[in-house]
LODRENTOR-305327 format. One record per residue: residue in three letters; x, z, y of N, C-alpha, C in turn. Coordinates in steps of 0.1 Angstrom, whole numbers, padded with zeros to 4 digits, always signed. Last residue first. Layout:
LODRENTOR-305327
ALAXZYXZYXZY;...
//
This chain:
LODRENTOR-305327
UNK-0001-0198+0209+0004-0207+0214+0014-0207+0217;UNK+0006-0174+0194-0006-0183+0188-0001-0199+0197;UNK+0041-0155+0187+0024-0165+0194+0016-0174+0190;UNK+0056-0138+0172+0049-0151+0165+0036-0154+0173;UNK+0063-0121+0190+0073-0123+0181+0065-0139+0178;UNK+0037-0106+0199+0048-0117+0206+0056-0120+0202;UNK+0024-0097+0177+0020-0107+0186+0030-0116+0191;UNK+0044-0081+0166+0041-0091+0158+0035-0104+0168;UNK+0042-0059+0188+0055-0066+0184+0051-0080+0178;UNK+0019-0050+0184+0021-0057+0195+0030-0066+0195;UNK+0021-0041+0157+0007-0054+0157+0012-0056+0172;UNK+0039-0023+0166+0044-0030+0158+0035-0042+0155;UNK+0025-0001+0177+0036-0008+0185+0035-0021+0178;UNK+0004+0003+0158+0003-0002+0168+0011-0012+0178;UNK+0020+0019+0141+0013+0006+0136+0009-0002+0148;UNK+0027+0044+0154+0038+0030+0151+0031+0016+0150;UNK+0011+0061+0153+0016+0059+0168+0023+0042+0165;UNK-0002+0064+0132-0013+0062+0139-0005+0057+0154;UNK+0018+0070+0114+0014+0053+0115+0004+0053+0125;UNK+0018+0093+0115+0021+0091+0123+0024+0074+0125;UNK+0002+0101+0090-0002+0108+0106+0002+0098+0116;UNK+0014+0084+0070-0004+0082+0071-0002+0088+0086;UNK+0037+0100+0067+0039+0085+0074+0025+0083+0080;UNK+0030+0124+0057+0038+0123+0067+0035+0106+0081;UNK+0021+0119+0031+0010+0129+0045+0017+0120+0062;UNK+0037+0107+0019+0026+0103+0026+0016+0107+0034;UNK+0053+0128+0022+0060+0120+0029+0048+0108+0031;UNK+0044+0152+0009+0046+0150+0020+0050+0137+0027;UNK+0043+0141-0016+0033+0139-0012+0030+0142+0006;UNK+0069+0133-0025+0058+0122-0023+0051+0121-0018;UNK+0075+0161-0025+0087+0160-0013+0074+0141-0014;UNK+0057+0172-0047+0058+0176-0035+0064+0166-0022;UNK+0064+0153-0068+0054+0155-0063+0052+0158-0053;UNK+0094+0149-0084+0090+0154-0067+0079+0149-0065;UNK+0077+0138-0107+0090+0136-0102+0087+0140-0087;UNK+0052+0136-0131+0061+0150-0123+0075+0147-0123;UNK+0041+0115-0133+0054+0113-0142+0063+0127-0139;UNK+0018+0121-0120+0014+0115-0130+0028+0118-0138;UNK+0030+0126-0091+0025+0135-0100+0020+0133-0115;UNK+0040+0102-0085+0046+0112-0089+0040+0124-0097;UNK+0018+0086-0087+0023+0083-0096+0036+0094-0099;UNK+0004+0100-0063-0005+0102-0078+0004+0100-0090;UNK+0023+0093-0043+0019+0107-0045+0010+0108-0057;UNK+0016+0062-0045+0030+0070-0050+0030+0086-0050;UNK-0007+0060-0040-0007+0061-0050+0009+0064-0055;UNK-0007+0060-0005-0013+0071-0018-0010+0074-0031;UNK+0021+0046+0001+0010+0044-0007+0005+0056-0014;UNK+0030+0051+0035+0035+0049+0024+0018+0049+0015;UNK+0016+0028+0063+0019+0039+0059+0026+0037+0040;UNK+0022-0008+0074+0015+0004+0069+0020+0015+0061;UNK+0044-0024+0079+0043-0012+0089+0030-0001+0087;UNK+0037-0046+0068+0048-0036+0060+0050-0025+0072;UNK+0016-0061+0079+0014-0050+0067+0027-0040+0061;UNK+0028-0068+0103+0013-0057+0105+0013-0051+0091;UNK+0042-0088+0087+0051-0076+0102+0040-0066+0101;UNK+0027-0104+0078+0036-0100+0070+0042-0081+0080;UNK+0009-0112+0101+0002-0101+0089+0020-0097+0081;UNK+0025-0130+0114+0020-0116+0121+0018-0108+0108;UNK+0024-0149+0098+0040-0144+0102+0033-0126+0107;UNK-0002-0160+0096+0006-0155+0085+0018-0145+0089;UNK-0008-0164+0122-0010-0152+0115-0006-0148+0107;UNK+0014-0188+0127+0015-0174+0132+0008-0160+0126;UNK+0024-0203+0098+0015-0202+0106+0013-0188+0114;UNK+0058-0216+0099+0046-0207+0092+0035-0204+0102;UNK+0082-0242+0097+0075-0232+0101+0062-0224+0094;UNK+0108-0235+0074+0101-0239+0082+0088-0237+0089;UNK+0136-0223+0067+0127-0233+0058+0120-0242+0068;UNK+0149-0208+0089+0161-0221+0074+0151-0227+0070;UNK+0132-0203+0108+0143-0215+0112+0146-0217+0100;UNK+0113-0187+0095+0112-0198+0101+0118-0209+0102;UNK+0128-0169+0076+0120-0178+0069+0119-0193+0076;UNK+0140-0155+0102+0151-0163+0092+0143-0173+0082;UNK+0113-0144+0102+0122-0151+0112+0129-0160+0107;UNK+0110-0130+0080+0101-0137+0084+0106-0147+0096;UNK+0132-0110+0081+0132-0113+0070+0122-0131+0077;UNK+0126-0094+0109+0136-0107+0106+0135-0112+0095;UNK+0099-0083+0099+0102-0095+0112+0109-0102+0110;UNK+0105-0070+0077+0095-0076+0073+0103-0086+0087;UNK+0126-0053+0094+0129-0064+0083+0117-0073+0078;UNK+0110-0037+0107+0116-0046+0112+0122-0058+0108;UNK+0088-0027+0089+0085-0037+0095+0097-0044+0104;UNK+0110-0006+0080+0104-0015+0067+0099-0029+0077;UNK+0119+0012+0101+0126+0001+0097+0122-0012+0087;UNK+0092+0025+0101+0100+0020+0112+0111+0004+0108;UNK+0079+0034+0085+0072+0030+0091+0081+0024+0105;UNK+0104+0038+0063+0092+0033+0057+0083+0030+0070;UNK+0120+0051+0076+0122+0042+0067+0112+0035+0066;UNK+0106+0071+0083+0111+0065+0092+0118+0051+0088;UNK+0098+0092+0063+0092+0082+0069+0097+0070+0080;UNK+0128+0095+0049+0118+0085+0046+0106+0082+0055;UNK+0134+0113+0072+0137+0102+0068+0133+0091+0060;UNK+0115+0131+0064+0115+0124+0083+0121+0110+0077;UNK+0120+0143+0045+0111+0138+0046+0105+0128+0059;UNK+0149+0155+0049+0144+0141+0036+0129+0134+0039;UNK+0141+0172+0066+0149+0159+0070+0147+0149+0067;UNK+0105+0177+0077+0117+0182+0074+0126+0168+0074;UNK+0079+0174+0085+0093+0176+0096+0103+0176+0086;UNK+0060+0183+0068+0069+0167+0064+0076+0166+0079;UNK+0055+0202+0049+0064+0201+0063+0069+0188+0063;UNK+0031+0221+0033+0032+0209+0036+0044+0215+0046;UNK+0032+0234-0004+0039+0237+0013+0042+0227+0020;UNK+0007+0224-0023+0022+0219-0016+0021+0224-0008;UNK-0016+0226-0029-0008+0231-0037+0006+0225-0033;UNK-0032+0204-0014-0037+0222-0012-0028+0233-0022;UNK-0023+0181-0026-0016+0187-0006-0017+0203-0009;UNK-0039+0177-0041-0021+0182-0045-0016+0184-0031;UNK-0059+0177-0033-0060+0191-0041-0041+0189-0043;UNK-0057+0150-0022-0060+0168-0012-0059+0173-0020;UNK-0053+0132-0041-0041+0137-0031-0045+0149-0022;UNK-0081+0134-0048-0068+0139-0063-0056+0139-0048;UNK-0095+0124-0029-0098+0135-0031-0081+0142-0041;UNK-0083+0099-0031-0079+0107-0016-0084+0119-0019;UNK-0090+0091-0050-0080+0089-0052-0076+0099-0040;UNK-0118+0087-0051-0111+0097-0058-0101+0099-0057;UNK-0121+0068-0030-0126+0081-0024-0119+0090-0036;UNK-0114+0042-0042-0105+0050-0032-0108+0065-0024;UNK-0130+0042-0065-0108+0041-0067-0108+0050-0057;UNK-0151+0032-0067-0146+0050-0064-0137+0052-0064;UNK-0151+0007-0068-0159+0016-0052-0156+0028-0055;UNK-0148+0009-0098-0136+0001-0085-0138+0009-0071;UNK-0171+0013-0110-0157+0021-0111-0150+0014-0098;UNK-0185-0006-0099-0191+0010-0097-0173+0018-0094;UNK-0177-0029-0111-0180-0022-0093-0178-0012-0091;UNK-0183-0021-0133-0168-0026-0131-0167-0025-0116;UNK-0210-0019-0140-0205-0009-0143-0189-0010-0135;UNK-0215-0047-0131-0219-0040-0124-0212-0026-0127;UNK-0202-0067-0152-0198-0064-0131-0203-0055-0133;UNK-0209-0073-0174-0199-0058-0177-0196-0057-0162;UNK-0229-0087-0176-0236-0076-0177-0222-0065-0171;UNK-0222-0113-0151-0228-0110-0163-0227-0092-0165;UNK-0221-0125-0123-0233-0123-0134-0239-0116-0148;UNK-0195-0128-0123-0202-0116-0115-0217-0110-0120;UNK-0179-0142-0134-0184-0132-0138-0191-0126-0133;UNK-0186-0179-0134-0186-0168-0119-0186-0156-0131;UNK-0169-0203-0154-0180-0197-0146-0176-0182-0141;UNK-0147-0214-0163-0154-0218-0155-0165-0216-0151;UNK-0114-0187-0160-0130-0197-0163-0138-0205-0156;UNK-0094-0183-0139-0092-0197-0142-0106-0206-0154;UNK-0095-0160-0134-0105-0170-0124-0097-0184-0132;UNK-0087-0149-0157-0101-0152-0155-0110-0159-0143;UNK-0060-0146-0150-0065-0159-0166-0083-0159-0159;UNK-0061-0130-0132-0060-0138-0132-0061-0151-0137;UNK-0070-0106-0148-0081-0110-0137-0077-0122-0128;UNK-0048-0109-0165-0063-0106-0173-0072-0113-0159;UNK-0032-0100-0155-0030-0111-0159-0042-0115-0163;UNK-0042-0070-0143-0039-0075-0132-0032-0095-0139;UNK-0048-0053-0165-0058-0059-0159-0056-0067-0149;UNK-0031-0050-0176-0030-0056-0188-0045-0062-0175;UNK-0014-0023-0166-0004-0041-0163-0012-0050-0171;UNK-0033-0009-0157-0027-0015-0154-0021-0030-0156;UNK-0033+0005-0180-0042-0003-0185-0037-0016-0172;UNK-0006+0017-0195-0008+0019-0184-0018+0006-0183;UNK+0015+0013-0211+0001+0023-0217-0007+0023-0206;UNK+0036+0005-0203+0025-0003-0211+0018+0003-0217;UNK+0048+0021-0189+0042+0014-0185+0038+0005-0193;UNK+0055+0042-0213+0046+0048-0201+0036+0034-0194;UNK+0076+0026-0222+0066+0024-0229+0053+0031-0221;UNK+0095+0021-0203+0089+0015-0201+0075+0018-0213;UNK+0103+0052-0200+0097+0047-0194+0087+0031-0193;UNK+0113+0048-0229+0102+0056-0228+0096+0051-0216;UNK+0135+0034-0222+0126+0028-0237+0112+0035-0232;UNK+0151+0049-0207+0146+0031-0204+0135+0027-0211;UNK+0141+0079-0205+0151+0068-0211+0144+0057-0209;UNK+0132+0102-0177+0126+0094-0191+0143+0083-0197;UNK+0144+0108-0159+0139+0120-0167+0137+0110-0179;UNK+0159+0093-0141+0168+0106-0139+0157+0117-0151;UNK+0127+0073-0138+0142+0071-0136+0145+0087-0139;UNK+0104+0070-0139+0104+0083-0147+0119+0083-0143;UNK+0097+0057-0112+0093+0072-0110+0102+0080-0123;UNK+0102+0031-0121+0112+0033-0112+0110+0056-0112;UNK+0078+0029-0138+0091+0025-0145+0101+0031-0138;UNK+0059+0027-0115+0060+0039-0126+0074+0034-0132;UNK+0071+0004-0104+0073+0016-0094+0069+0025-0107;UNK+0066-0019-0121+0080-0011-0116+0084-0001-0108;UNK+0035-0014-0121+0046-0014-0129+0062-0009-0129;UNK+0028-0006-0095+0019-0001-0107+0024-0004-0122;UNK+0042-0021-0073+0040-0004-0079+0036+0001-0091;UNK+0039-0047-0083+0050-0041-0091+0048-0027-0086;UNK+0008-0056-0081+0016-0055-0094+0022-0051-0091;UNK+0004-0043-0053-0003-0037-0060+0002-0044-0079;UNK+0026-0058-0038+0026-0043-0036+0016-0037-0051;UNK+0013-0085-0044+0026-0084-0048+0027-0066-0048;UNK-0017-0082-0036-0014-0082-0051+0001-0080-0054;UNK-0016-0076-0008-0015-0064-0018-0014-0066-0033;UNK-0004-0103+0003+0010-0092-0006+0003-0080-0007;UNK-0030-0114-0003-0014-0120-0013-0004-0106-0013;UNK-0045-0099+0016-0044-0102+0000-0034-0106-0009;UNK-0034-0106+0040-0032-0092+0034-0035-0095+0021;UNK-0038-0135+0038-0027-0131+0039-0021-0120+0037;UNK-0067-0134+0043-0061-0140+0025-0049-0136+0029;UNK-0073-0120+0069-0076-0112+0052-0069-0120+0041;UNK-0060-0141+0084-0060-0130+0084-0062-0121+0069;UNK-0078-0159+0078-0063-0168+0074-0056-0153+0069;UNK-0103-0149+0087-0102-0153+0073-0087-0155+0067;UNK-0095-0145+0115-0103-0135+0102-0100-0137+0092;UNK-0093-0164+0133-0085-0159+0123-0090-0147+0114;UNK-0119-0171+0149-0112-0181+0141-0102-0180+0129;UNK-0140-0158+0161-0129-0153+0156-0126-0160+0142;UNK-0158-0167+0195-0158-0165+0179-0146-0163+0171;UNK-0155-0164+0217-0166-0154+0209-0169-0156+0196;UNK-0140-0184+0227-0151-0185+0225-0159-0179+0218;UNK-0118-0164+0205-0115-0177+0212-0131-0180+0212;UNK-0097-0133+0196-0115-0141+0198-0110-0152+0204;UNK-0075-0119+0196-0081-0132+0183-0091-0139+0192;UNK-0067-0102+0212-0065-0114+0218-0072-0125+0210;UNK-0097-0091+0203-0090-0095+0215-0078-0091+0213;UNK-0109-0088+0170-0110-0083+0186-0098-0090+0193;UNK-0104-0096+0147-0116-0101+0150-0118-0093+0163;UNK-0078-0091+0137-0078-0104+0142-0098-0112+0143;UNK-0080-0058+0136-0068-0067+0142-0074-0082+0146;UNK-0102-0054+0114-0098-0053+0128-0091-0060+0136;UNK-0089-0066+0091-0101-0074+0095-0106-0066+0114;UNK-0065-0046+0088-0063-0066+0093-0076-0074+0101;UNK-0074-0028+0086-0063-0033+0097-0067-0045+0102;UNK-0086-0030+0062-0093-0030+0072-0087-0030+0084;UNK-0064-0039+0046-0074-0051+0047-0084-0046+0052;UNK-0045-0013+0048-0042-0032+0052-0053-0034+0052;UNK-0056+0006+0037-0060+0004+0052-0052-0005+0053;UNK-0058+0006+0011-0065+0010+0014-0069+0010+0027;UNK-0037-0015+0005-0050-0019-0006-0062-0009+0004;UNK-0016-0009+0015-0023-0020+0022-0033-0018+0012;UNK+0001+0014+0021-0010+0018+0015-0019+0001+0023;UNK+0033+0000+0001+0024+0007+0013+0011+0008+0006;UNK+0067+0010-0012+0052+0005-0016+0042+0009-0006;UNK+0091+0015-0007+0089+0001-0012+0075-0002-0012;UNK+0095+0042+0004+0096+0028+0010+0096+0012+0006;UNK+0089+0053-0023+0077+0056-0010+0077+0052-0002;UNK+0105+0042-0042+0090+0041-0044+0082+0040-0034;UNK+0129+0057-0032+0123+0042-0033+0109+0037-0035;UNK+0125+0079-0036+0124+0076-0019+0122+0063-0021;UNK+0117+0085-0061+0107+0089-0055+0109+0081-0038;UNK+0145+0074-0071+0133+0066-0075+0127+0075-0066;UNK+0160+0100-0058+0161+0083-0055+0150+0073-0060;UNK+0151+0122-0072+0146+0122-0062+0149+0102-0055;UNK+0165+0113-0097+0151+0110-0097+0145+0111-0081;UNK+0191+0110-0093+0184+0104-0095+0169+0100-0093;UNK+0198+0132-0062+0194+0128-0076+0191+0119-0080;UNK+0210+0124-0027+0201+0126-0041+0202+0127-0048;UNK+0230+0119-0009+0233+0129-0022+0219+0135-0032;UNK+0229+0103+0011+0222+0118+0012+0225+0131-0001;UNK+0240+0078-0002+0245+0087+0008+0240+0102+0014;UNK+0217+0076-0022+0231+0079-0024+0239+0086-0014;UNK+0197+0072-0002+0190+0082-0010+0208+0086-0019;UNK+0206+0047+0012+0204+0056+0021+0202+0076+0009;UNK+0205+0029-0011+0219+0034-0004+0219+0047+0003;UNK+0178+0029-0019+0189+0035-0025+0201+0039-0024;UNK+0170+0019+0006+0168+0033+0007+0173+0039-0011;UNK+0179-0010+0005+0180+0005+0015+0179+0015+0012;UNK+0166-0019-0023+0187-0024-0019+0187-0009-0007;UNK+0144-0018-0012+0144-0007-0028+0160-0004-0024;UNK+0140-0035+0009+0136-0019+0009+0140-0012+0001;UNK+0146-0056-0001+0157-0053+0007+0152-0037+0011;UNK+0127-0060-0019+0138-0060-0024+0149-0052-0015;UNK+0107-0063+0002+0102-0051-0011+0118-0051-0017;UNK+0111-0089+0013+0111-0073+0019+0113-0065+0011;UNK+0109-0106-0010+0121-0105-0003+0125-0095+0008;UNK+0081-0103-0013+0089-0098-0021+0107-0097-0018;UNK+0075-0114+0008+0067-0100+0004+0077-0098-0001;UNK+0083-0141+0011+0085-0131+0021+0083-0123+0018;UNK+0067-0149-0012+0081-0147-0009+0086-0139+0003;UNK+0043-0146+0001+0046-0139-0011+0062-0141-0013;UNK+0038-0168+0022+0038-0152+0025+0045-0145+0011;UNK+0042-0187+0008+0051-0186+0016+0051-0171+0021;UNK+0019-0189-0014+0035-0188-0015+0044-0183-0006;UNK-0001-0190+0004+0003-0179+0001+0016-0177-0004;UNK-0006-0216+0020+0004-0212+0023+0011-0196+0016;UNK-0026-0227+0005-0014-0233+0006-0002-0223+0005;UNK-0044-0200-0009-0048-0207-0002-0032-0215-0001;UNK-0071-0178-0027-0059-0184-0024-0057-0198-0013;UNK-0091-0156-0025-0090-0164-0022-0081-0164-0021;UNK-0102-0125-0049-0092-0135-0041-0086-0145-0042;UNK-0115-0120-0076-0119-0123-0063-0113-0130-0047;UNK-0093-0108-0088-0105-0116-0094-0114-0123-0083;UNK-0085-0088-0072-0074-0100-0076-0085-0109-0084;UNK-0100-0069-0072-0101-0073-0062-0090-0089-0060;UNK-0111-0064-0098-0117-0070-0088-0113-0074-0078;UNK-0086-0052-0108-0089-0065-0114-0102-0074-0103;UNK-0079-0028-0089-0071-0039-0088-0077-0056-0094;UNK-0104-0017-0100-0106-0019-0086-0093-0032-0082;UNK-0096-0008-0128-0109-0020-0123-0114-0023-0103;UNK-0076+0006-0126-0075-0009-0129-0092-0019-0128;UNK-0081+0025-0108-0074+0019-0107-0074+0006-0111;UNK-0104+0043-0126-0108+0034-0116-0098+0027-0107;UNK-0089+0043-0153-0106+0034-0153-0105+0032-0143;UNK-0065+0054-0156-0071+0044-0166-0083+0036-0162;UNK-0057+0063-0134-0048+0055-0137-0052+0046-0149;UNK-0081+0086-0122-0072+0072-0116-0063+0061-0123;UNK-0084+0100-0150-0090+0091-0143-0089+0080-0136;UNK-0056+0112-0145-0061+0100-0158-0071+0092-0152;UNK-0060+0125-0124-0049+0116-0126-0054+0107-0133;UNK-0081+0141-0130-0078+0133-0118-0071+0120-0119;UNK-0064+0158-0152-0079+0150-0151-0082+0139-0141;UNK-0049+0168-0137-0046+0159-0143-0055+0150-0151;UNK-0062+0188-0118-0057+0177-0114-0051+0172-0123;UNK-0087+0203-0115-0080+0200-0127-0072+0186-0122;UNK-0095+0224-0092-0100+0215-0095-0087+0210-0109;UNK-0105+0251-0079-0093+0248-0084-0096+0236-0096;UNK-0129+0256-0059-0130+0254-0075-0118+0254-0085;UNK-0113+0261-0037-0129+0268-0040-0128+0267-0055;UNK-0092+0247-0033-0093+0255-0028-0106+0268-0036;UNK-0104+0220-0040-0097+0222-0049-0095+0242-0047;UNK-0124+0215-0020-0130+0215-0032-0116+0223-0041;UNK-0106+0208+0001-0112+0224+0006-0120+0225-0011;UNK-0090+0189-0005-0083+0198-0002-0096+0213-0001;UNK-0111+0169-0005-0103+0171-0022-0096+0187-0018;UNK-0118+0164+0017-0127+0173+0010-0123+0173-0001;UNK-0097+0160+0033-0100+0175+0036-0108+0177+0024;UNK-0095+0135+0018-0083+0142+0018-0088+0158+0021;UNK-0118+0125+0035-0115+0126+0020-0103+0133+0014;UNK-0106+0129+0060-0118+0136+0058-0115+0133+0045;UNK-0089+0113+0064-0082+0126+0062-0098+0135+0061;UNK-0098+0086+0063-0088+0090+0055-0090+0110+0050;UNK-0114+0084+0087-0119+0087+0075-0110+0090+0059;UNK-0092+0091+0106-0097+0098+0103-0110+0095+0090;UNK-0078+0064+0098-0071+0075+0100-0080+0087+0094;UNK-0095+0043+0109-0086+0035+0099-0083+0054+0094;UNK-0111+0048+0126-0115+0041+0124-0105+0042+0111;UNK-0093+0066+0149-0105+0067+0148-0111+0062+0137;UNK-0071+0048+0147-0064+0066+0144-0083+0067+0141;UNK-0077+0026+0158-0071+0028+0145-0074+0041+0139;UNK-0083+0033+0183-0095+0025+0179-0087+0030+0162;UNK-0062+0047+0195-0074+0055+0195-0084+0047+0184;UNK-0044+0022+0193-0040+0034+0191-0055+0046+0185;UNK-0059+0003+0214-0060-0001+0202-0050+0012+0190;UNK-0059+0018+0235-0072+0019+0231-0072+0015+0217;UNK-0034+0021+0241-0041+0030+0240-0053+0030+0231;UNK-0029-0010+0249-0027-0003+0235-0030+0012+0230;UNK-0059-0026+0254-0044-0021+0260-0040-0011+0244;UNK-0080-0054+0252-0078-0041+0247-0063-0037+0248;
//
């Protein structure tokens, strides 16, 4: 598969069902003028935290996740350290600085990492004898760092949002109202029972909510597009994407590089997926969390419009880059 095709296969597959839920929050909001803070809540009390508890309730761990998760977090740091510099030297606000940090600290891996990925390493060059050996090393490796992306947005990224409006106290009391932080220790203590939940009565209603995280979630970002002057040309907004889909994976590389030689080695998928996921787009849900704490809404929501378009040209380079950076052989 040449990179054209693996360009067309994403943008087809990963892209446009995106922007179809996006069109149908955008053309519903249009017609009905939909209540978007109802939306909000929605997302941030019921189907948020029951889609994070399942999906961290459910994930396979494995040796080497330590090794990816340090690396996760050693990006995510050197991202917040950037684009605070970058958001001072531009002469931001406060608050607009929490919003650029947010929008290059946090991707959208929960929603198109872990179909990336299960693309990515079940088509060619993966296959070996028609059958696809990395799949699995593949998906537990996007899993580890959407749990690191998916605890601290959902913590220190609201905490980081009310920055330049709330006081330290307040913000943090925001995040512990936030069902959030109480379902992501919760769905960890619980794989430590000794029996399966899935059985029992409270899965099924807990599914239900979880399978609608991500269609409501794309609907509540169309109705805030259909109330934004979109231009994510503009500077601030170029610039963070650029940040975020260009520079964020290069550091993910060297950060991963430097892992190699001072500690030691890593298994190439692992190395790959780290490079493949910080080159996904900015996080939907930093467009819901601005809107949730009303901090530049707008300049969020462009910027995930922004990156989501044009991850369709970069993500690609950048799963090539990873290849040859970290060979199989």
């Amino acid at each position: 598969m040449n990179i054209f095709e693996l360009i067309g296969h994403i943008f087809l597959n990963s892209m446009i069902p995106i922007f179809i839920l996006i069109g149908i929050g955008f053309i519903l909001d249009r017609k009905f003028k939909l209540d978007l803070y109802t939306l909000s809540k929605l997302n941030f009390y019921i189907l948020l935290p029951t889609f994070v508890f399942r999906a961290m309730y459910e994930a396979k761990f494995t040796s080497g996740t330590l090794e990816i998760v340090f690396c996760a977090l050693v990006v995510l740091i050197l991202n917040s350290v950037l684009s605070g510099i970058v958001g001072k030297i531009q002469g931001y606000d406060v608050a607009k600085i929490a919003t650029l940090k947010n929008c290059v600290m946090f991707n959208n891996v929960g929603n198109m990492g872990i179909a990336l990925a299960i693309f990515v390493f079940t088509n060619v060059p993966y296959i070996i004898d028609g059958a696809t050996p990395y799949a699995d090393l593949g998906l537990v490796s996007v899993v580890s760092i959407m749990i690191i992306q998916t605890i601290t947005s959902n913590t220190y990224g609201f905490y980081q949002a009310g920055a330049g409006r709330l006081s330290t106290r307040d913000a943090l009391n925001v995040v512990f109202h936030m069902p959030m932080v109480y379902a992501i220790p919760l769905a960890l203590l619980c794989q430590l029972l000794p029996f399966d939940l899935h059985g029992l009565f409270f899965f099924a209603p807990l599914k239900i909510f979880a399978n609608a995280f991500v269609g409501v979630a794309m609907i509540a970002l169309g109705v805030q597009i259909n109330r934004t002057p979109l231009n994510f040309f503009k500077s601030d907004v170029m610039l963070a994407t650029s940040l975020r889909l260009i520079v964020s994976p290069l550091i993910a590389a060297i950060i991963t590089i430097l892992f190699i030689m001072f500690y030691g080695p890593m298994h190439p998928i692992a190395a790959q997926t780290i490079v493949i996921t910080y080159s996904v787009p900015t996080a939907i849900n930093m467009a819901l969390i601005a809107i949730e704490m009303k901090n530049n809404p707008e300049y969020a929501t462009q910027v995930v419009m922004g990156t989501t378009i044009l991850s369709a040209v970069t993500m690609p380079l950048f799963i090539t880059i990873a290849y040859y950076l970290f060979p199989l052989y």
